[in-house]
N, C-alpha and C positions, 0 to 999 in steps of 0.2 A: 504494500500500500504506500503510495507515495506520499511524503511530507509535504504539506500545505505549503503554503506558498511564503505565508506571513513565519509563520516559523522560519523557513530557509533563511528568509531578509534578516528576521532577527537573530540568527547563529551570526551571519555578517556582522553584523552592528554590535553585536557581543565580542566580536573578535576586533573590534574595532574602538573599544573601549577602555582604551588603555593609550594614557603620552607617551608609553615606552614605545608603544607598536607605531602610533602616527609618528612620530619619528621616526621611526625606520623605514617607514614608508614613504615619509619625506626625505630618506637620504637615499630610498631606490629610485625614487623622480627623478633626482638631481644627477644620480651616477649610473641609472641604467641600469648597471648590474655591478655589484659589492661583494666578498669576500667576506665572513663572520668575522671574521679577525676585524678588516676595519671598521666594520659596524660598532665591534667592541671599542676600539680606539674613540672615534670619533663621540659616542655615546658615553662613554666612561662607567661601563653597567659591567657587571663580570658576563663572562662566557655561560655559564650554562642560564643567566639568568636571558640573554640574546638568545641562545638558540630555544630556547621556552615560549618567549616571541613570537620566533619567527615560526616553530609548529604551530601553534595558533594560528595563524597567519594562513601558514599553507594550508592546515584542512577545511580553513573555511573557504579556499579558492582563490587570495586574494595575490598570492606571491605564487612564484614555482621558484627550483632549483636546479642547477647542476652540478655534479660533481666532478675535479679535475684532477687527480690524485687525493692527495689528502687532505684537498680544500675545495669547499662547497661555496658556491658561488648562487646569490639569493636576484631577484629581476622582479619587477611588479609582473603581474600574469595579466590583468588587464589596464593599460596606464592611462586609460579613460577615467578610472576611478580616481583619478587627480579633480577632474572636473568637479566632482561631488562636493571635494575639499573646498575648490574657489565658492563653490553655491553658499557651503557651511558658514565660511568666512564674510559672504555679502550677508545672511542672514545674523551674526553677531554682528556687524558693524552698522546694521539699520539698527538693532535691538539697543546699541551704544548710543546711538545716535536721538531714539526716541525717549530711554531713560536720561541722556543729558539736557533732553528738552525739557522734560517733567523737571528737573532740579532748576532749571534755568524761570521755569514757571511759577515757583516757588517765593 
């Protein structure tokens, strides 16, 4: 029996809920595809707590991997899902905008 639909989106969004993860995710925008090691550097998170991450990440669909000997190399799986982020960001910065108007009202 297949899982509904609302369920599926919200295994996403659950895997999606975490600033350790949108980080990483904003550092596979920017580099395309990344190596654990530098995710680790650049983050300053230990190793297993990255690759913890990034499994989350992969089962919910949102990253893939390759492996190249003894380093695995992480890529967004779909880089559409950048677009999402800029929507997120227009939606805080009205929300910013309308509670600084309510203070300004005041």
């Amino acid at each position: 029996m297949p899982k509904d639909i609302y369920e599926i989106r919200a295994s996403v969004f659950k895997a999606l809920s975490h600033p350790t993860r949108l980080k990483i995710l904003d550092l596979l925008s920017s580099a395309g595809e990344i190596c654990v090691c530098d995710i680790v550097k650049e983050l300053g998170v230990d190793q297993p707590t990255v690759s913890k991450h990034l499994s989350i990440l992969k089962n919910a669909g949102i990253i893939d991997s390759r492996k190249e000997g003894l380093m695995v190399f992480y890529q967004l799986k779909i880089p559409c899902a950048m677009e999402f982020f800029r929507c997120v960001d227009n939606i805080i910065k009205a929300d910013i905008q309308v509670k600084a108007g309510f203070l300004n009202d005041s």
